[in-house]
C-alpha positions in Angstrom: 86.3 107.1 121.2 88.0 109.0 124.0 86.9 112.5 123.4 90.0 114.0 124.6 92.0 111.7 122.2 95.1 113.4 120.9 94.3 115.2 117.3 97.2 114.3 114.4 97.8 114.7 110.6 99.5 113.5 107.9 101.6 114.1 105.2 102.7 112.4 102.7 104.8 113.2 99.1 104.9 111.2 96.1 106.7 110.8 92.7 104.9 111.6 89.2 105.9 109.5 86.5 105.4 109.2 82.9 103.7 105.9 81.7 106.9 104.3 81.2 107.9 104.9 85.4 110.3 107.3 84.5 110.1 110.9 86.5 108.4 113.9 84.9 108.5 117.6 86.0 104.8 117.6 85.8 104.6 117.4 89.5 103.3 121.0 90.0 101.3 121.4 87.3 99.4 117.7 88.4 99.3 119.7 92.1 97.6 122.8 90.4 94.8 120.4 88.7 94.1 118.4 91.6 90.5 119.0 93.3 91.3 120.1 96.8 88.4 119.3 98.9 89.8 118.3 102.1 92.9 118.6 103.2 96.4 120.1 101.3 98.1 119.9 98.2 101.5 121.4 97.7 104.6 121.3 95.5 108.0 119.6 96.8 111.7 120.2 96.2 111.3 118.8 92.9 109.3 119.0 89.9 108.8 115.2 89.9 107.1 115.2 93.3 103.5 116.4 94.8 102.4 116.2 98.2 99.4 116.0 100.0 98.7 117.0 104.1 95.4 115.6 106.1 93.6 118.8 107.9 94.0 118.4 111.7 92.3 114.7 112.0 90.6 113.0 115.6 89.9 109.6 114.5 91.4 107.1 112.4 88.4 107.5 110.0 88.8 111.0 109.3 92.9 110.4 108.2 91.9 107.3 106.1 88.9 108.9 104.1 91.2 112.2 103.6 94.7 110.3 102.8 92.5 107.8 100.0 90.8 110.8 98.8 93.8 113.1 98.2 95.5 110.2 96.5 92.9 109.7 94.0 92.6 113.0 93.3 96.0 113.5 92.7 96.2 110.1 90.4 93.6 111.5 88.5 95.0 115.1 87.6 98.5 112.8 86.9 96.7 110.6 84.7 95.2 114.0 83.0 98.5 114.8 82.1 100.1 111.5 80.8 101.3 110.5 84.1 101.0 108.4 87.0 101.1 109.0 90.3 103.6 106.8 92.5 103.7 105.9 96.5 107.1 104.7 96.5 110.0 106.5 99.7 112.8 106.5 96.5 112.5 106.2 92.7 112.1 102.4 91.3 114.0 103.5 87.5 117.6 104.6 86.6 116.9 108.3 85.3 119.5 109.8 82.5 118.7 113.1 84.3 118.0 114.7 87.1 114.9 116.1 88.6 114.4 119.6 87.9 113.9 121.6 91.3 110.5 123.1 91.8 110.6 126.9 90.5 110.0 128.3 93.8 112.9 131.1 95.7 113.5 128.8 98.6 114.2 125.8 96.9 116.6 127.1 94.6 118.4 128.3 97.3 118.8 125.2 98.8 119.7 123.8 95.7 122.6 126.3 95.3 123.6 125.7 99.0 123.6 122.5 99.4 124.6 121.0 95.7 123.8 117.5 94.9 123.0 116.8 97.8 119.4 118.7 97.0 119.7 117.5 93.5 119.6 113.8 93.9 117.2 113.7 96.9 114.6 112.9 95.0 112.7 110.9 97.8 109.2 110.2 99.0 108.2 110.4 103.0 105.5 109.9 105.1 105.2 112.2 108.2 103.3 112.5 111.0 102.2 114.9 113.1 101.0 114.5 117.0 99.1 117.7 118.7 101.0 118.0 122.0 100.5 121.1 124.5 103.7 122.8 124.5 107.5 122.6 123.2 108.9 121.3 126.7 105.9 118.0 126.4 107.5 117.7 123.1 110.7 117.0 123.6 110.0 114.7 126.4 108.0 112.6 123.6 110.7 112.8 121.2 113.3 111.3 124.1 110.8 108.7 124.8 109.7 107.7 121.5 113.6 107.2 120.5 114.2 103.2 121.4 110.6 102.9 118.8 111.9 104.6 116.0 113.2 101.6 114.4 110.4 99.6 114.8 108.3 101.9 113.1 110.4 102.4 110.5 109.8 98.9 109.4 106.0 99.3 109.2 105.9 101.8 106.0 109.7 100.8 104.8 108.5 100.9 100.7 112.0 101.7 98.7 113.5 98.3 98.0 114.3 98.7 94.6 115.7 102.1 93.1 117.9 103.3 89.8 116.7 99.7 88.6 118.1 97.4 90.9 117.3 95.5 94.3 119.5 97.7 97.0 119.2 95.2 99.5 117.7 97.4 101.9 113.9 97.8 102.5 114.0 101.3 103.1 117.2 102.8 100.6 115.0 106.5 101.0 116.3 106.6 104.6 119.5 105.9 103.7 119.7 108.5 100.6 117.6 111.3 103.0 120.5 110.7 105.7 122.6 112.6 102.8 121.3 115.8 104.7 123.6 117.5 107.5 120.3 117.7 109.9 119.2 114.4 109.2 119.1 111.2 111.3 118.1 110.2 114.5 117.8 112.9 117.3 119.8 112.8 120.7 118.5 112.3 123.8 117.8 116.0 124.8 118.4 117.3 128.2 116.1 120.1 127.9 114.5 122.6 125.2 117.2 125.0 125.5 119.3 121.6 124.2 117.4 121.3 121.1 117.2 124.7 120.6 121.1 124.7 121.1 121.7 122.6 118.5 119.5 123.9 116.2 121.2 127.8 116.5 124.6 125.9 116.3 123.2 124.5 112.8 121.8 128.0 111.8 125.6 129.5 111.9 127.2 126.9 110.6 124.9 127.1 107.6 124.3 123.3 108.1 120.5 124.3 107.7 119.0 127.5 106.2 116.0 128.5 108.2 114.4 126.3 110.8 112.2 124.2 108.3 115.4 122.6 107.5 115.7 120.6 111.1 115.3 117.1 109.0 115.6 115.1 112.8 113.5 111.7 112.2 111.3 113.1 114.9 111.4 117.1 115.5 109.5 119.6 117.2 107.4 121.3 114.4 107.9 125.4 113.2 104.2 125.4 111.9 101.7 123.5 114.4 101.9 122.6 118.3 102.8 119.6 117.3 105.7 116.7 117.5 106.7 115.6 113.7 107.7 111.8 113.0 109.9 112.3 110.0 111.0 108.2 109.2 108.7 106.8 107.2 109.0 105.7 103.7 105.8 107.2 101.4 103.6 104.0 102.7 102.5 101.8 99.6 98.3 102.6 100.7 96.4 104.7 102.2 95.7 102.6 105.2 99.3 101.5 105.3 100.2 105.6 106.0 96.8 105.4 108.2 98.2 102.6 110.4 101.4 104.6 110.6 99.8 107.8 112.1 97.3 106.1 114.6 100.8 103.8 115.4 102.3 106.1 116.3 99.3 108.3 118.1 99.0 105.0 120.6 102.4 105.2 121.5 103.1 109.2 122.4 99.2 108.8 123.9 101.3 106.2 126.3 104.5 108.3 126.6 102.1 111.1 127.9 100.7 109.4 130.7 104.1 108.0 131.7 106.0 109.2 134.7 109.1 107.1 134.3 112.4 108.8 133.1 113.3 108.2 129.1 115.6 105.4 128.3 119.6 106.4 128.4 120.3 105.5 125.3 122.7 106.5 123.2 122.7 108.3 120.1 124.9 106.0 118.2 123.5 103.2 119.0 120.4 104.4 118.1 122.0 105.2 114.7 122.8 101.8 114.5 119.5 100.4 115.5 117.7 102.4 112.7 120.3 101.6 110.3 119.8 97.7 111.0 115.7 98.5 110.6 116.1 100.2 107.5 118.2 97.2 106.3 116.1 94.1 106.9 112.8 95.6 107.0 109.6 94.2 108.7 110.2 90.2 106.9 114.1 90.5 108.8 115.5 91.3 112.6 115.0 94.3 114.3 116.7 95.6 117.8 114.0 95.4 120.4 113.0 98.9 122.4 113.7 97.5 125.3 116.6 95.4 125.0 118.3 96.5 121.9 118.8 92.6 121.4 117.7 91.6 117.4 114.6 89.7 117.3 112.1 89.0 114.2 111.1 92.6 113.4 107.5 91.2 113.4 107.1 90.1 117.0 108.7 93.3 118.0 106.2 95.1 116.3 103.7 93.4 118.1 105.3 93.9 121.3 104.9 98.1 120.0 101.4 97.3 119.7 100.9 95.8 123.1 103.1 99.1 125.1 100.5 101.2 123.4 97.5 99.3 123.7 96.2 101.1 126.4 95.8 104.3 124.3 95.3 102.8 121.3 91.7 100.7 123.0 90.8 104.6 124.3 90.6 106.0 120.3 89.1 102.6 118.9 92.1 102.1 117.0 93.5 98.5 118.6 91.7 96.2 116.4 92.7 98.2 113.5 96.4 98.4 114.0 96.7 94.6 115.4 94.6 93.7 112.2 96.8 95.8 110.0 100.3 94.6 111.5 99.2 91.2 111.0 98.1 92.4 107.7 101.7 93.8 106.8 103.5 90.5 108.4 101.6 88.1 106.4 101.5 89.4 103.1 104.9 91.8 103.3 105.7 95.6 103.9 106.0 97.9 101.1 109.6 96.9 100.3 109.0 93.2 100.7 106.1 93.4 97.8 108.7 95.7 95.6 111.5 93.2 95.7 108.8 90.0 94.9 107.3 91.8 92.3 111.1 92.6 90.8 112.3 89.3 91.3 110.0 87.7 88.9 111.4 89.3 86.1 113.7 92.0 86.8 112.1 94.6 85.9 111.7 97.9 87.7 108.7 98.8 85.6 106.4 96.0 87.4 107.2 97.8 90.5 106.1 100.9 89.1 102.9 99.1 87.7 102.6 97.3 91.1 102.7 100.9 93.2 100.7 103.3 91.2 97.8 104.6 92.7 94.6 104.4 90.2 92.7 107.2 89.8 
């Protein structure tokens, strides 16, 4: 283990349900229960959601251990209360209603702001979070990292079935979270005072409301020194969401010690790129980083895996993520093991049953 190896965390949020699958408003009172011994616990946007953040992790052991414990803690206070606690990026049944929004001043302000647009993004994410020295090194790893985003979105894509039917897309929640004015893919910045730029443009248009609010599927973060990966779908297990992170760790650990200039590509092709991931998932096409060109999302997965396997041998991590790509490609992402389990019998409620983390 490289003892300089980049530090990283992550977060991830989930729904609550009631034992039928449908969402309950229990979310912060299953939050409040929950043992908190390592790691975070925290409220969301609504009051059918919880979610949990890893402490600032070094190895791949550390995230696992804290991302399985948190879930199971969290499954247990749900099942406390009647509930159930479900990894899945957007919500498998039709609901009459919507979700209440969490009690809390901020979020009610968003919900008046922004209208149904808060109301009816009820989804689940996984985000990561990669130390990094300064702002400026930041945004030189988010213009790298760009041409990888849809490749990785593949790898925790886990929202193939919502409202009770098949959407035809492996990851619907990036779809529905794209709803947001700050949302999507970020451009290729020329500098920090770009980024900033943008984000003071959004400020006074009241396109966001505080800095938080910069929803960019990779974005320098307000809280830590760190870069944010903002993509993923709530992975479907704890060592799927672990795989993410240390994926992703490997390939900024190889930005870093790159010298070349980022790839010129262009935002809406990018756009495009991620929209195709989100589609077809890891079992369809993806456009390759370095072509663009669609190949079987699998191989260009591995092909990720080989660009970062430099950094990824330095941390220990290479046997785990080639084990756990070939893992994902054999028995099916997230979304590919929704829409199996709903095909048998059409029922959004096997999904439900299939996802829901026991206690």
């Amino acid at each position: 283990m490289n003892k300089d190896a980049l530090t990283f965390g992550v977060e991830e949020e989930f729904f609550v349900v009631d034992r039928a699958g449908h969402l309950s408003p229990a979310g912060d009172a299953v939050v409040d229960a929950a043992d908190e011994e390592e790691g975070e616990l925290q409220q969301e946007l609504t009051r059918s959601q919880a979610e949990s953040a890893t402490g600032i992790c070094t190895t791949r052991d550390e995230a696992e251990r804290q991302l399985s414990t948190m879930r199971a803690e969290l499954a247990k206070a749900a099942v406390r209360r009647g509930c159930r606690l479900l990894p899945s990026g957007s919500a498998p049944l039709a609901e009459t209603d919507l979700p209440a929004i969490t009690p809390n001043p901020r979020y009610e302000r968003m919900s008046d702001h922004f209208g149904a647009t808060a109301r009816t993004s009820h989804t689940c994410g996984c985000h990561v979070h990669i130390a990094v020295p300064d702002r400026e090194t930041g945004i030189r790893v988010i213009n790298h990292v760009r041409p990888f985003l849809p490749t990785l979105l593949t790898v925790t894509a886990n929202s193939a079935i919502c409202d009770g039917y098949d959407t035809g897309y492996a990851s619907w929640r990036y779809q529905q979270w794209n709803r947001w004015p700050s949302a999507g893919s970020p451009p290729l910045f020329t500098s920090l005072d770009h980024y900033e730029s943008i984000v003071d443009a959004w400020l006074r248009a009241g396109a966001i409301l505080d800095r938080a609010m910069v929803y960019w599927d990779v974005r320098l973060s307000e809280k830590q020194p760190t870069v944010e990966f903002r993509l993923g779908d709530v992975a479907a297990t704890a060592g799927e969401a672990a795989l993410f992170g240390v994926l992703i760790r490997g390939l900024v650990g190889t930005i870093l010690a790159t010298e070349e200039h980022p790839p010129d590509l262009s935002n809406e092709v990018l756009r495009a790129q991620i929209w195709r991931a989100s589609r077809e998932g890891l079992s369809g096409r993806c456009p390759h980083f370095r072509t663009g060109d669609l190949a079987p999302a699998s191989d260009v997965l591995d092909d990720v895996v080989t660009f970062a396997a430099g950094a990824l041998e330095e941390t220990g991590d290479l046997d785990f993520v080639r084990d756990g790509c070939a893992r994902l490609t054999a028995e099916g992402s997230g979304a590919d093991r929704q829409r199996a389990r709903f095909e048998k019998r059409a029922r959004p409620e096997d999904v439900v049953d299939l996802l829901a983390v026991q206690p």
